[in-house]
Chimera marker file (.cmm) of the C-alpha trace (Angstrom):
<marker_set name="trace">
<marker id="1" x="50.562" y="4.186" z="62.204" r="1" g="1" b="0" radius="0.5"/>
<marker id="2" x="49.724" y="2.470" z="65.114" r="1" g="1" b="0" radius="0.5"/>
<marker id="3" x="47.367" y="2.911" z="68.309" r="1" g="1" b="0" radius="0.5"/>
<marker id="4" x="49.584" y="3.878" z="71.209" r="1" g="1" b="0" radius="0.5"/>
<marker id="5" x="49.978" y="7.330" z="68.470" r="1" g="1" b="0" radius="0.5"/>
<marker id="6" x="46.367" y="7.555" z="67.912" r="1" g="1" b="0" radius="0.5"/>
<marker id="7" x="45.723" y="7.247" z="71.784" r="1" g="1" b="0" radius="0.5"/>
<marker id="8" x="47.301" y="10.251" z="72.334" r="1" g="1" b="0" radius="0.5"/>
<marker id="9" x="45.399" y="12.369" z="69.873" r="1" g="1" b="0" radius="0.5"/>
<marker id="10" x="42.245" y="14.670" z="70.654" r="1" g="1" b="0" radius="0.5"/>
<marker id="11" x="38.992" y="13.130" z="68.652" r="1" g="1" b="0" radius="0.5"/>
<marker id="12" x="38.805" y="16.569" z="66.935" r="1" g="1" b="0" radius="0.5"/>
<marker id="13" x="42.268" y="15.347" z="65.129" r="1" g="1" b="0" radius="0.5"/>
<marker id="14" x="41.407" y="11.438" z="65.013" r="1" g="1" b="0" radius="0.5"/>
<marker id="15" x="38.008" y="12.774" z="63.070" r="1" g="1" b="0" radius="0.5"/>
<marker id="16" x="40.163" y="14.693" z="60.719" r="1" g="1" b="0" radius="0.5"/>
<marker id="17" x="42.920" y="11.731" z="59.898" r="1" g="1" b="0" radius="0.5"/>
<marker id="18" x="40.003" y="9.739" z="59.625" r="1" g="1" b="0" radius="0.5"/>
<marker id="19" x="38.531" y="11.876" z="56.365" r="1" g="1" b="0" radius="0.5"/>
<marker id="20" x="41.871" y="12.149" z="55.251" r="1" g="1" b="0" radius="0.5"/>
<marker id="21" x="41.834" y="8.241" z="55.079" r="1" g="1" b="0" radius="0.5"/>
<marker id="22" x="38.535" y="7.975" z="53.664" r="1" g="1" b="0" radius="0.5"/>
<marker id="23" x="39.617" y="10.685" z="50.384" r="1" g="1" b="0" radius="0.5"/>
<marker id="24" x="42.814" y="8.662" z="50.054" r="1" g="1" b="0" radius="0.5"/>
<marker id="25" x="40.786" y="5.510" z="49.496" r="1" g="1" b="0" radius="0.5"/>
<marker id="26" x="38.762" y="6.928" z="47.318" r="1" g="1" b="0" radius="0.5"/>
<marker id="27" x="41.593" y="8.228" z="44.944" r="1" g="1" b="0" radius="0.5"/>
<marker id="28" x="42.886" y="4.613" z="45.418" r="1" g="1" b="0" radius="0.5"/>
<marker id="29" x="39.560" y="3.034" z="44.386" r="1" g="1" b="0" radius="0.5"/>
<marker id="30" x="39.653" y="5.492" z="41.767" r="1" g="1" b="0" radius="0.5"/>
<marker id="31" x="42.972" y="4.704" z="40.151" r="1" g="1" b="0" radius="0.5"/>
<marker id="32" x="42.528" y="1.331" z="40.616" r="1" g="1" b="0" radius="0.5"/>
<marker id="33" x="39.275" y="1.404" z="37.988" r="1" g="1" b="0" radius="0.5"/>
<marker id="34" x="41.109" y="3.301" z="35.804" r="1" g="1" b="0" radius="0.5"/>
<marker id="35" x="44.148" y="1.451" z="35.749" r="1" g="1" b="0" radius="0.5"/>
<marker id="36" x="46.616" y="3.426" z="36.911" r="1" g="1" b="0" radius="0.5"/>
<marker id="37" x="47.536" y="1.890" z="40.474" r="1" g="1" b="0" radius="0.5"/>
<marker id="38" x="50.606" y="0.703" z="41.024" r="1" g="1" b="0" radius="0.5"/>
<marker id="39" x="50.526" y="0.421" z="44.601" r="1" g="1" b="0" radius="0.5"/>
<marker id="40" x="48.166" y="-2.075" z="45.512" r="1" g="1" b="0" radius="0.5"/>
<marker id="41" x="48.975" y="-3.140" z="49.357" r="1" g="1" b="0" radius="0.5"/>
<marker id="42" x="48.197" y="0.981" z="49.751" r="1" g="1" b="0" radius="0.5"/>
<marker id="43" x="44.424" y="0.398" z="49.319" r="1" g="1" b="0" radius="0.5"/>
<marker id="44" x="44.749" y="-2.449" z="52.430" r="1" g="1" b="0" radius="0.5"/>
<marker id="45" x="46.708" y="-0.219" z="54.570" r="1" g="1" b="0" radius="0.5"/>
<marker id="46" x="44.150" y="2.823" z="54.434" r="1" g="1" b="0" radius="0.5"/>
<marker id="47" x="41.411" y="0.469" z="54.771" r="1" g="1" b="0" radius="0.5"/>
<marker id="48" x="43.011" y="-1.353" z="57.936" r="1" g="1" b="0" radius="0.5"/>
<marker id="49" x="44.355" y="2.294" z="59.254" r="1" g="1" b="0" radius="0.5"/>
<marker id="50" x="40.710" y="4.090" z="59.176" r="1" g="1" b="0" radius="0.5"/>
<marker id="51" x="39.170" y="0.879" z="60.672" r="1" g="1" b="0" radius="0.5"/>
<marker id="52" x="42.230" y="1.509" z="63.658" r="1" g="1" b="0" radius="0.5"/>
<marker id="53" x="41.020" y="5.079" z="64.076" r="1" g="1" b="0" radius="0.5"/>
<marker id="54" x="37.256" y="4.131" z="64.262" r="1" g="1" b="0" radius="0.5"/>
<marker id="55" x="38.431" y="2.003" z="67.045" r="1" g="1" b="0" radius="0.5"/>
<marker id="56" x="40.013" y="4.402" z="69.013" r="1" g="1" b="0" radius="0.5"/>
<marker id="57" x="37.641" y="6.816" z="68.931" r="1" g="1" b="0" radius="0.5"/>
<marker id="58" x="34.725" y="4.510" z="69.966" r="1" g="1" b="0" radius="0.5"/>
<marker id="59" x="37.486" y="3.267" z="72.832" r="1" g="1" b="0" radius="0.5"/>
<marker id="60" x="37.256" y="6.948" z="73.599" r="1" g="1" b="0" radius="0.5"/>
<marker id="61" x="33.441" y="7.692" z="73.420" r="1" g="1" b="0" radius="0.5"/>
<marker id="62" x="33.075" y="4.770" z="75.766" r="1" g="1" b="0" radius="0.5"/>
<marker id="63" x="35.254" y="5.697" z="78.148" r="1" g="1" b="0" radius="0.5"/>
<marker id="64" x="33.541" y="9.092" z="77.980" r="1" g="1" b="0" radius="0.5"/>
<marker id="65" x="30.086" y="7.476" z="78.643" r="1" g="1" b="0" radius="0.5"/>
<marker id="66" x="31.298" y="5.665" z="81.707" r="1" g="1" b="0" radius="0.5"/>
<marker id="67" x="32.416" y="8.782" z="82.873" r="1" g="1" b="0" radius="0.5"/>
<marker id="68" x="29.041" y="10.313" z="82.370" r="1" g="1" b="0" radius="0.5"/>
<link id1="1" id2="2" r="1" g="1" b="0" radius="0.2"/>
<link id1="2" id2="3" r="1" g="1" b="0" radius="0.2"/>
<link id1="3" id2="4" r="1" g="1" b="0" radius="0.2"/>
<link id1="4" id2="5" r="1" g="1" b="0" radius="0.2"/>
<link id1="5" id2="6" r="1" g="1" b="0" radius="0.2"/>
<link id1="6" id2="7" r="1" g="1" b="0" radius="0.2"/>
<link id1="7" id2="8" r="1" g="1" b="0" radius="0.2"/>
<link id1="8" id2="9" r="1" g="1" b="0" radius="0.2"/>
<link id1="9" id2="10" r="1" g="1" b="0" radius="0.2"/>
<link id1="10" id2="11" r="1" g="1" b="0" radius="0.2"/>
<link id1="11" id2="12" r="1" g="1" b="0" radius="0.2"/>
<link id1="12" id2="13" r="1" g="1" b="0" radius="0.2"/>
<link id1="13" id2="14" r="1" g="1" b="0" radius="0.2"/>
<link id1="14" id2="15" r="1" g="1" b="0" radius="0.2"/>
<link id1="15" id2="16" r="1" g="1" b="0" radius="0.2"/>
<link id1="16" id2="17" r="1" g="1" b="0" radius="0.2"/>
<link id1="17" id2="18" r="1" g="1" b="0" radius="0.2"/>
<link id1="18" id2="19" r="1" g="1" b="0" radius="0.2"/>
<link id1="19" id2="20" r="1" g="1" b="0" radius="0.2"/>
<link id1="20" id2="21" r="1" g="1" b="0" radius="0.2"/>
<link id1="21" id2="22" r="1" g="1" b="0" radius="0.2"/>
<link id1="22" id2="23" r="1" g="1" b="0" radius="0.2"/>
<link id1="23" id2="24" r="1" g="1" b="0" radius="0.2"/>
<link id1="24" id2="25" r="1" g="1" b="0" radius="0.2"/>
<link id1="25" id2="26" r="1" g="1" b="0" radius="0.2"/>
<link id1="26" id2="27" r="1" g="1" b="0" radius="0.2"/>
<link id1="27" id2="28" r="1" g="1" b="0" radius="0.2"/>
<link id1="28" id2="29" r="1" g="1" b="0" radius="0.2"/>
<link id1="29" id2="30" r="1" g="1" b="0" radius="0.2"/>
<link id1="30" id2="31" r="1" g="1" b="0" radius="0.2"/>
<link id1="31" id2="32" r="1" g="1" b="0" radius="0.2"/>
<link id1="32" id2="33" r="1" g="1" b="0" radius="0.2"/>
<link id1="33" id2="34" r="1" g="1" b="0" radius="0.2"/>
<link id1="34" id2="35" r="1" g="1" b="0" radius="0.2"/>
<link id1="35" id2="36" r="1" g="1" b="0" radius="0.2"/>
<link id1="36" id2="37" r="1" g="1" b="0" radius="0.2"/>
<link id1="37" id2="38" r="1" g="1" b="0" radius="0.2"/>
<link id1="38" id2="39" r="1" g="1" b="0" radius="0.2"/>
<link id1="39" id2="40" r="1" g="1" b="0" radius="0.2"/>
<link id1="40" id2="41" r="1" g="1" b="0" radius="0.2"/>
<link id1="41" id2="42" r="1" g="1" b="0" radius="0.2"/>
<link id1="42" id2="43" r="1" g="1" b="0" radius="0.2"/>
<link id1="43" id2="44" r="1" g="1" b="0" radius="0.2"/>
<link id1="44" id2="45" r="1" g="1" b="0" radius="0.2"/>
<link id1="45" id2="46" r="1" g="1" b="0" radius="0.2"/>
<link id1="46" id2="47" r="1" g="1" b="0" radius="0.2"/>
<link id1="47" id2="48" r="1" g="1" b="0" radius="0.2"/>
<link id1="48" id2="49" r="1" g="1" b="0" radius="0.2"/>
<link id1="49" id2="50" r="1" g="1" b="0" radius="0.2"/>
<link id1="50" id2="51" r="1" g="1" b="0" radius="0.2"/>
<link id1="51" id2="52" r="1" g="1" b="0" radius="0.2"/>
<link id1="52" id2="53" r="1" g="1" b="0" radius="0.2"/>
<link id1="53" id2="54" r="1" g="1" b="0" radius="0.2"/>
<link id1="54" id2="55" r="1" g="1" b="0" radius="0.2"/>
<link id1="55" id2="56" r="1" g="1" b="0" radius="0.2"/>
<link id1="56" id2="57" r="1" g="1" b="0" radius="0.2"/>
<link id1="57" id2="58" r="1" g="1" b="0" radius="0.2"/>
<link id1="58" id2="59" r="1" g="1" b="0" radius="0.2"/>
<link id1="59" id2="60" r="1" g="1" b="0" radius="0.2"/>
<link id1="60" id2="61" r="1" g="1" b="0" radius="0.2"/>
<link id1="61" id2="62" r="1" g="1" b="0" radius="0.2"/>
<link id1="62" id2="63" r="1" g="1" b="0" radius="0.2"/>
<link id1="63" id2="64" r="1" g="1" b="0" radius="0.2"/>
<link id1="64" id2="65" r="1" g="1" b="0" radius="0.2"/>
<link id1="65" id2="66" r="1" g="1" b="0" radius="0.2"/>
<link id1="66" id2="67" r="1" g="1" b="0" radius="0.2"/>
<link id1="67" id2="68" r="1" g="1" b="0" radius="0.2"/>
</marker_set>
């Protein structure tokens, strides 16, 4: 995933892909207590993915403020 594709979504959806990150993250944490990761670079990507969504949508609530 990268930003020029997460430009072009609404907020409504970016809000959505953003829980989606933060349950797969949690599963990941999860497995990774119990052992049973195997994938261990997944756990980075999520975390660097929903920190790339946060972004955009505060890029978008700002440029809806100066708007305002």
């Amino acid at each position: 995933m990268n930003a020029s594709e997460l430009r072009d979504k609404s907020a409504d959806q970016l809000k959505d892909q953003l829980g989606d990150l933060k349950k797969e993250a949690f599963n990941l944490r999860f497995q990774q207590a119990t052992g049973q990761l195997e994938n261990t670079s997944r756990m980075r990507q999520v975390r660097r993915d929903a920190a790339r969504v946060k972004t955009i949508l505060n890029e978008k609530a700002a440029a809806a403020a100066a708007e305002a």
